[in-house]
N, C-alpha and C positions, 0 to 999 in steps of 0.2 A: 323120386323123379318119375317124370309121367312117359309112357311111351311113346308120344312124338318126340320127347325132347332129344329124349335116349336114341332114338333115330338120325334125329338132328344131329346131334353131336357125332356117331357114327358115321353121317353122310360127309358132314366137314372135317373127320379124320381123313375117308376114303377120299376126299377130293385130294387132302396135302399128299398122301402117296402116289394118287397118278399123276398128279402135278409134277410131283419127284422125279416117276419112271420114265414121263414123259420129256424133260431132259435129259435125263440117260439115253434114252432111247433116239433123240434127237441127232446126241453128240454121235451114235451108235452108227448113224444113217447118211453119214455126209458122205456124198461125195470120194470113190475110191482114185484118188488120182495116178495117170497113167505112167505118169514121169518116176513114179516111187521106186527104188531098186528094190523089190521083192520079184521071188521068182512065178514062174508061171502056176506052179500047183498053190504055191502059197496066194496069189491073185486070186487064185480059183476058189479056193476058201475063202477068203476075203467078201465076194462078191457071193459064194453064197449066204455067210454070213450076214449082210447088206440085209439078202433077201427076205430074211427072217427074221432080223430088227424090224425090215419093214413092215412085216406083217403084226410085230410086237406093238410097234408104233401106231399100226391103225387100230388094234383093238384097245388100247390104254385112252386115244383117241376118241373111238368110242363110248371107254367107259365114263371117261370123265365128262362128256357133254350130257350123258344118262345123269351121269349122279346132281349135275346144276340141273338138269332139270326136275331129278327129285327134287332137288332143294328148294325148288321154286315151287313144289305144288306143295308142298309136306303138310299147308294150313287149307288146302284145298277138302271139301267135306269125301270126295271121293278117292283121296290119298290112301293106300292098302286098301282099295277093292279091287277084286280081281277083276279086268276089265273082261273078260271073254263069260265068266260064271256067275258074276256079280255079288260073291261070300266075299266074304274079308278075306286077308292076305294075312296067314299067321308071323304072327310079331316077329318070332324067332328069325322067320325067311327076310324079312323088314329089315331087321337087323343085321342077318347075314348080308344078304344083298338089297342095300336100301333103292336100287334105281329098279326092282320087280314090280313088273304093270301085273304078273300072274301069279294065282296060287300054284301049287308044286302041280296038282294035276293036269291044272291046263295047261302048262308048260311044255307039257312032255310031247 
């Protein structure tokens, strides 16, 4: 198996889990209604809870719009070059995180 494909296939794994998380996270986010009998500390956790799905929800948000558009470059000839250095983008990192526009250095 060639190492785009292996990518490939890692990118449309990672899409089906945030796709996954990103229901969860959805269900996670609604709306805390005020009419519910819970007490006030328990409201209070509640809503911060809220606030921290929310923040859950933007970055899963985030990742999965990255990872289509990995997906859509992946036969692009500049697909794993670091955009800031212009070397290649080691496979391993590719793999690990298929939506890296950087190698680890310029990253940082």
């Amino acid at each position: 198996m060639d190492s785009k494909n292996e990518i490939r296939i890692r990118i449309e794994e990672e899409i089906i889990k945030a796709k996954d998380s990103l229901e969860k996270y959805r269900e996670l986010t609604k709306p805390i209604s005020p009419e519910n009998a819970i007490g006030r500390v328990s409201r209070m956790d509640a809503i911060n809870n809220k606030s921290i799905n929310d923040e859950a929800l933007r970055k899963v948000e985030l990742k999965l719009n990255n990872l289509k558009v990995a997906l859509s470059k992946i036969d692009d000839l500049d697909f794993g070059i670091c955009r800031r250095c212009q070397k290649p983008i080691p496979i391993g990192r590719l793999i690990l995180i298929p939506q890296a526009i950087n190698c680890v250095n310029c990253a940082r």
